[in-house]
C-alpha positions in Angstrom: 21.7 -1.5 3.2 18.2 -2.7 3.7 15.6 -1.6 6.0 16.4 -3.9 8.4 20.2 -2.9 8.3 19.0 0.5 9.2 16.8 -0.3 12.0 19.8 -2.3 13.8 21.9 0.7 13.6 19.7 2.8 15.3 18.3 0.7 18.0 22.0 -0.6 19.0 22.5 3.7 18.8 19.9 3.5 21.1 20.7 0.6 23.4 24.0 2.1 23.8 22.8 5.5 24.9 20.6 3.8 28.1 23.4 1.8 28.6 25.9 4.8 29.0 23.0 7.1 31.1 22.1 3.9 33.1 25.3 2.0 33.9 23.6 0.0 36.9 20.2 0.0 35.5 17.4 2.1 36.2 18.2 5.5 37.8 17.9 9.1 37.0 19.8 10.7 34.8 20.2 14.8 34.0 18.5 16.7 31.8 21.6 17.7 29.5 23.0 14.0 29.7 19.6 12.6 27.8 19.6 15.6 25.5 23.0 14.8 24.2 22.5 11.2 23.9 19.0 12.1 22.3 20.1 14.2 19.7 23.4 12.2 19.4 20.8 8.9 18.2 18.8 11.4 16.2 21.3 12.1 13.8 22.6 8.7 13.5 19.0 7.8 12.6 18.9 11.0 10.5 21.9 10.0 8.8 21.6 6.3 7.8 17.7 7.2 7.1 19.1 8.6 4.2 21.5 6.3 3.3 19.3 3.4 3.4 17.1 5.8 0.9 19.0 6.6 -1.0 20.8 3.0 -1.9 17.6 1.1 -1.8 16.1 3.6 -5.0 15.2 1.1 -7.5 15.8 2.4 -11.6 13.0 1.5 -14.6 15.4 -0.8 -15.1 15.4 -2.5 -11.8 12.0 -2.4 -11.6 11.1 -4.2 -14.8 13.7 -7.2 -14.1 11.7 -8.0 -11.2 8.3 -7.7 -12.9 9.4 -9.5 -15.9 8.2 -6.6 -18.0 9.8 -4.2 -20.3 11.0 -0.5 -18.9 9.1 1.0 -21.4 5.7 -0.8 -19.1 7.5 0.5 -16.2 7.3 3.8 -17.4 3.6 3.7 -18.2 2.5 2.2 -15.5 5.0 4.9 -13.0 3.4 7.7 -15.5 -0.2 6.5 -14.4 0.4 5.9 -10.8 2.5 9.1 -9.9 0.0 11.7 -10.2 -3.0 10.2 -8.2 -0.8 8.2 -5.4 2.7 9.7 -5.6 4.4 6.2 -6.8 8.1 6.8 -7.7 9.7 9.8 -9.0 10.5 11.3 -12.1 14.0 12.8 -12.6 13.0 16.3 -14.0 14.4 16.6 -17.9 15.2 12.7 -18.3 12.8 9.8 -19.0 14.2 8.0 -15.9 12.0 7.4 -12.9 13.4 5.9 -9.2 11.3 3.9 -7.2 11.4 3.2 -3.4 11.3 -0.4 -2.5 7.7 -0.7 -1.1 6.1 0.5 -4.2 7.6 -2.3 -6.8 4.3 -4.3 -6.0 1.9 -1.3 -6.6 3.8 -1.5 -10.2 3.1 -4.8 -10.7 0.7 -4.9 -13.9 -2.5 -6.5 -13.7 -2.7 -9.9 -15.0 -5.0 -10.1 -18.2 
């Protein structure tokens, strides 16, 4: 699931809730009613927030196909990055690191 993915599932959560307190359009509707269907699209959003997290981690391995550089480079350039911007994440007791989406062009070495 990408980002996008995500987003469509909660705003059609969404569109469906106004659509169920506001059958004939705008109106008022009670205080409970809006709560349920509130909390109802919060933990759909809650829910595939961390779905779409957690399938869109990217591995050393991942990472360095799309940079065209080894995973070993990966791994230097995560080590050098994590401390002073919080890029990726290192999986305590291993030498494997998981990167969210958005960072894989702050990993991108710099051309010589």
């Amino acid at each position: 699931m990408d980002r996008i993915a995500h987003e469509q599932i909660v705003n059609n959560r969404i569109d469906s809730a106004i659509d169920t307190m506001f059958p004939h359009g705008a109106g008022q509707a009670h205080h409970t009613r809006v709560r349920h269907w509130l909390e109802d699209v919060a933990q759909v959003a809650f829910r595939e927030g961390g779905s779409y997290a957690t399938r869109s981690l990217l591995t050393v391995e991942d990472v360095a196909a799309v940079l065209g550089v080894t995973p070993r480079r990966v791994r230097a350039i995560a080590k050098n990055l994590h401390e002073p911007f919080g890029i990726g994440w290192h999986v305590p007791g291993t030498n494997q690191w998981l990167f969210r989406p958005e960072e894989l062009e702050t990993l991108r070495p710099d051309e010589l």
